[in-house]
C-alpha positions as CSV (number, residue, x, y, z in Angstrom):
1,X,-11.3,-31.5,-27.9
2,X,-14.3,-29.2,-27.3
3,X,-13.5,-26.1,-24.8
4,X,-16.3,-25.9,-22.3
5,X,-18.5,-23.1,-21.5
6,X,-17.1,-23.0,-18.0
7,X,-13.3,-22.2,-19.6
8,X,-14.3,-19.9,-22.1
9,X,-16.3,-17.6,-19.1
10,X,-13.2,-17.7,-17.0
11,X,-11.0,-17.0,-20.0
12,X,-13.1,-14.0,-20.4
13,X,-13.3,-13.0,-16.4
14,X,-9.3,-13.2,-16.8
15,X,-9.3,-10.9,-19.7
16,X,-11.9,-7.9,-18.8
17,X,-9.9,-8.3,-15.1
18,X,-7.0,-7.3,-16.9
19,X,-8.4,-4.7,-19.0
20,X,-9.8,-2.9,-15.8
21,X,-6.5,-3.3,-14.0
22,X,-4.5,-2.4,-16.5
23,X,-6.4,0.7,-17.7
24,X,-6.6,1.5,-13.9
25,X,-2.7,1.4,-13.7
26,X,-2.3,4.2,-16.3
27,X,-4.4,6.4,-14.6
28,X,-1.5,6.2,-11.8
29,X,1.5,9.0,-11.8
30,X,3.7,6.4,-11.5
31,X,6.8,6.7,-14.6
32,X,6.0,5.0,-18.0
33,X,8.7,2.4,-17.3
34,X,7.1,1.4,-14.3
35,X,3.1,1.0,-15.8
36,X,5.1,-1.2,-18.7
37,X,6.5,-3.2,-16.2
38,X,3.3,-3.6,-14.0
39,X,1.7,-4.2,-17.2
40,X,3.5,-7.2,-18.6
41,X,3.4,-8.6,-14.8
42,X,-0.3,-8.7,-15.4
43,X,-0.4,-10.1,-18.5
44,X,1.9,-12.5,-18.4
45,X,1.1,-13.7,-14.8
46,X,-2.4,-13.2,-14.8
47,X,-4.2,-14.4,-11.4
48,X,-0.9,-14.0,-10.2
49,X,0.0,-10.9,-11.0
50,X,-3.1,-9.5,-9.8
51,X,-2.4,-10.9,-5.9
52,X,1.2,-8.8,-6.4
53,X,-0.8,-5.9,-8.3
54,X,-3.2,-5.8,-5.4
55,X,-0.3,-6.0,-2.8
56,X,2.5,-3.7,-3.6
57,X,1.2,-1.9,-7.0
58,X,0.9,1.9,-7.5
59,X,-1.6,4.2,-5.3
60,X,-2.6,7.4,-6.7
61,X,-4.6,8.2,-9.6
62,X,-4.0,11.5,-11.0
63,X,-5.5,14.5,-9.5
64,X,-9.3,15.5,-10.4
65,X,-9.6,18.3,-12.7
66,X,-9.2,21.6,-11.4
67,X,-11.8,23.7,-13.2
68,X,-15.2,24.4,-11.5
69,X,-16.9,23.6,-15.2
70,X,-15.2,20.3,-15.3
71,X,-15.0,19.6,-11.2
72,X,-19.2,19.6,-11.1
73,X,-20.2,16.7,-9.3
């Protein structure tokens, strides 16, 4: 059985979308229990667990730095 281009590009989509949404959840200040659990939901439920991610997941990235060196923008 040969795996079509078509499957391998959405296998890929579905793994750089969870990457970025992943790596956006632990920029949250939500506890560590709570970025494992939204994690795993992710993972394991991919297109799924994005809808639910997108719907009720954590708000609030952590706060810019506070330097004026670092805060130059």
């Amino acid at each position: 059985m040969e795996i079509s281009v078509l499957t391998f590009v959405l296998v890929i989509l579905v793994l750089v979308v969870d990457v970025w949404l992943i790596a956006n959840l632990w920029k949250s200040q939500k506890k560590q229990q709570v970025k494992l659990g939204w994690a795993a939901l992710i993972v394991l439920l991919p297109v799924i667990g994005w809808i639910i991610w997108a719907r009720f997941g954590p708000r609030g990235m952590t706060s810019p730095p506070s330097s004026s060196e670092h805060a130059k923008g």
